[in-house]
Structures are given as structure tokens and as C-alpha cells.
N, CA, C and O of each residue as an XYZ file, in Angstrom:
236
protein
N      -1.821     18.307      1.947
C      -0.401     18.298      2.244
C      -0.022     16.919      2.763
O      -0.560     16.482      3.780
N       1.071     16.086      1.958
C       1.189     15.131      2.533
C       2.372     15.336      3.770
O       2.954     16.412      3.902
N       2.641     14.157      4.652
C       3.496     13.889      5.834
C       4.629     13.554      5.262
O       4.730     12.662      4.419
N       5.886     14.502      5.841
C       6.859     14.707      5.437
C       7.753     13.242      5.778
O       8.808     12.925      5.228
N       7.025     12.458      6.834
C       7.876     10.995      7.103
C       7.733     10.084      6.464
O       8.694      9.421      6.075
N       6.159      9.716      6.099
C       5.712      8.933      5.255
C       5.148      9.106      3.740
O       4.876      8.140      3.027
N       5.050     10.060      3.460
C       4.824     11.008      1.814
C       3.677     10.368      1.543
O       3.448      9.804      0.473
N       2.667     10.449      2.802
C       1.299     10.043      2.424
C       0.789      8.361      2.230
O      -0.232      7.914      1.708
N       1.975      7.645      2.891
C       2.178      6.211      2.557
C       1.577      5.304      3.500
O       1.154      4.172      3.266
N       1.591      6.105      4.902
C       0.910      5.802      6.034
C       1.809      4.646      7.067
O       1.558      4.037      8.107
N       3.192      4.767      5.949
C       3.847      3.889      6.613
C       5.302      4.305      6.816
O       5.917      4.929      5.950
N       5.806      3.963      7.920
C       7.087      4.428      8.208
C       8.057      3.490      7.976
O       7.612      2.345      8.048
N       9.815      3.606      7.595
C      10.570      2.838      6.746
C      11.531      3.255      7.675
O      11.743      4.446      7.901
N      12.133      2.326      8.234
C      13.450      2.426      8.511
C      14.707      1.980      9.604
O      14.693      0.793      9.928
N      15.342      2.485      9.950
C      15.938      1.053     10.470
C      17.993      1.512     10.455
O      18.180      2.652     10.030
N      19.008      0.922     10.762
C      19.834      1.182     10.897
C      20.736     -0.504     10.594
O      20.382     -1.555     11.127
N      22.228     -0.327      9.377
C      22.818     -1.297      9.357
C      21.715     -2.334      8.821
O      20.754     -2.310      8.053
N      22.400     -3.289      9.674
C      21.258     -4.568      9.455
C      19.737     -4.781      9.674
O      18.997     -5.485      8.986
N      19.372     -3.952     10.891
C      18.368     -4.080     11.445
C      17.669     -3.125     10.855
O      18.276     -2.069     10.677
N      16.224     -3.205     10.389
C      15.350     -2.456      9.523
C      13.718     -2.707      9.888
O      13.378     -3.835     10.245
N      12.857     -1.774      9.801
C      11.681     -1.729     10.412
C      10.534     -1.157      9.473
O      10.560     -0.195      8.706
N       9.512     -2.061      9.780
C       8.437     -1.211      8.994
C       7.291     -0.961      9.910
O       6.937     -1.922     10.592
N       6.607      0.233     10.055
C       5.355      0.517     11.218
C       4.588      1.439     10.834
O       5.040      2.224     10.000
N       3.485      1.582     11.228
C       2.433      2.494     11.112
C       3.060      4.157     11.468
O       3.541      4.436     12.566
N       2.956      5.042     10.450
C       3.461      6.525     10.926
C       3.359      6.937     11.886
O       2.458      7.737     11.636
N       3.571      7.069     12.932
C       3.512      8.114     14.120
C       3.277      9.217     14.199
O       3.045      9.803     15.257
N       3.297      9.854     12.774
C       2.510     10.883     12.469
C       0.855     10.646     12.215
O      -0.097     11.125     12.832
N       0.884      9.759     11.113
C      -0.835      9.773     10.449
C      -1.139      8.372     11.087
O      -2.350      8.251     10.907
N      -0.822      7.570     11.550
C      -1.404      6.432     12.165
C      -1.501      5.395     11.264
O      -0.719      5.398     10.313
N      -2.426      4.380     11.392
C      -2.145      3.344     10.448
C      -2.844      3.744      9.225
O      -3.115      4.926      9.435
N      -3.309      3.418      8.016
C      -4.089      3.618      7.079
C      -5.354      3.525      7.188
O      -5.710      2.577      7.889
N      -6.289      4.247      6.693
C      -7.945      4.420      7.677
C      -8.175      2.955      6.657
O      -7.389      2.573      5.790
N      -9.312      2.380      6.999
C      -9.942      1.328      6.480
C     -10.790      1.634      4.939
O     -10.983      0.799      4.055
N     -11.229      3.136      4.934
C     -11.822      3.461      3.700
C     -11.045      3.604      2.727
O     -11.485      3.387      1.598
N      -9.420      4.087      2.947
C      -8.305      4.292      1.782
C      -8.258      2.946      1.549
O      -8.740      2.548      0.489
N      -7.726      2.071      2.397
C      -7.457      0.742      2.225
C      -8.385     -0.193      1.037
O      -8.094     -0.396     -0.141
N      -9.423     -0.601      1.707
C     -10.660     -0.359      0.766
C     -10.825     -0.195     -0.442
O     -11.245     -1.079     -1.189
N     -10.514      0.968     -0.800
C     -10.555      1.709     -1.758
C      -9.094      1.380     -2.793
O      -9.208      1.763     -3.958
N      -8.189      0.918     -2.529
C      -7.122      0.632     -3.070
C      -7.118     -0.536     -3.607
O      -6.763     -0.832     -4.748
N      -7.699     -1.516     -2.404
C      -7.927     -3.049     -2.633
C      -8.730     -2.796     -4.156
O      -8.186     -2.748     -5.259
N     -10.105     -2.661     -3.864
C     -11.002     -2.196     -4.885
C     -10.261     -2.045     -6.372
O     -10.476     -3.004     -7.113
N      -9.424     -0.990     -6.917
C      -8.484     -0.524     -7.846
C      -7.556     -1.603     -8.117
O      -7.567     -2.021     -9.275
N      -6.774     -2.132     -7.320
C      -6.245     -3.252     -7.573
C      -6.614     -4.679     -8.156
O      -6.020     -5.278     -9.052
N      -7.570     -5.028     -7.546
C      -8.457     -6.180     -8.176
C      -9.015     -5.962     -9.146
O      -9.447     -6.878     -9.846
N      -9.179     -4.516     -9.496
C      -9.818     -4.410    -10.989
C      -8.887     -4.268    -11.845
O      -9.116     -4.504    -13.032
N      -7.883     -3.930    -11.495
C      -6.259     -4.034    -12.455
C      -6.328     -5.219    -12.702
O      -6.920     -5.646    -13.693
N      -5.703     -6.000    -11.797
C      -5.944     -7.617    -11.754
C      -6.738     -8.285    -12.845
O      -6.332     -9.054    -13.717
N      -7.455     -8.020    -12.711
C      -9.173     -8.949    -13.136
C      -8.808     -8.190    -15.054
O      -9.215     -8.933    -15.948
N      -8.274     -7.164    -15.416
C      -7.968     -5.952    -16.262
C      -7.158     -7.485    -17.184
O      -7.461     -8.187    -18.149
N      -5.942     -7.401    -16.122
C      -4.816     -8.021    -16.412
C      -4.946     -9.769    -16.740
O      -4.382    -10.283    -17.706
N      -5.618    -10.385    -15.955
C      -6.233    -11.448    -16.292
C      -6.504    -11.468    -17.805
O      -5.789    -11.811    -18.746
N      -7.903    -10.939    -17.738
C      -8.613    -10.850    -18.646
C      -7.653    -10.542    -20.341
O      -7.872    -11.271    -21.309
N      -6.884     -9.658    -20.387
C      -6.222     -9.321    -21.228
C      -5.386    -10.400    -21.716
O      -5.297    -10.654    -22.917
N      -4.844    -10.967    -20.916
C      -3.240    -12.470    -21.316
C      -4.659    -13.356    -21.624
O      -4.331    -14.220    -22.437
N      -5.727    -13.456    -21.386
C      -6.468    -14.721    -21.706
C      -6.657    -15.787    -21.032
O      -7.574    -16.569    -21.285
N      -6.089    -15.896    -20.397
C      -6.330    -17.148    -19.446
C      -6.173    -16.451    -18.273
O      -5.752    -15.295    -18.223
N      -6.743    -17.617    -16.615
C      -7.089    -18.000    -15.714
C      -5.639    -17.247    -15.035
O      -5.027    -16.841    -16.024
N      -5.051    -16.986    -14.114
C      -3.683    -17.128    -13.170
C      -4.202    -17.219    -11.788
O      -4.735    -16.331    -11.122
N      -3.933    -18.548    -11.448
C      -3.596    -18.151    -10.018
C      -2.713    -17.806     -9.069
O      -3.098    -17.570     -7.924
């Protein structure tokens, strides 16, 4: 079941008018280090996916 504040995002959004905020849920806390991790991981292999595919180098 995800958290009805953050929809499992681990992060809270929000803010009033001009002024706007981003923070760790107060429900689920910050993001554990193993999700994190684990995302990084998936991403860089997208990346590296995506690289690889256009053919050349990007930095």
C-alpha cells in the first residue's frame, strides 16, 4: 500500500502561492539507501542503453 502523501515517492511536494517546498515524507521518511541504490543502478543502465544506441560518447 502506498502513502497517501507521497504515492510511494518518499517525497513530499508542496508549498503555498509563491513559496514552495520539497522534503522528506513525514510519513515514510527519507528514501532507504537500498531503493535509492537500486534506482541509481536502473538508471545508469538506461543511460549507458541510451548512449550506446545514438552511437557516440555524451557527456
Amino acid at each position: 500500500m502506498t502513502c497517501t502523501l507521497c504515492d510511494g515517492t518518499y517525497v513530499d511536494k508542496g508549498g503555498n502561492g509563491s513559496l514552495m517546498f520539497v522534503q522528506p515524507c513525514p510519513t515514510c521518511g527519507p528514501k532507504p539507501k537500498e531503493i535509492h541504490d537500486q534506482k541509481q543502478a536502473e538508471f545508469r543502465k538506461r543511460f549507458e542503453e541510451a548512449k550506446r544506441l545514438a552511437g557516440r560518447e555524451v557527456s
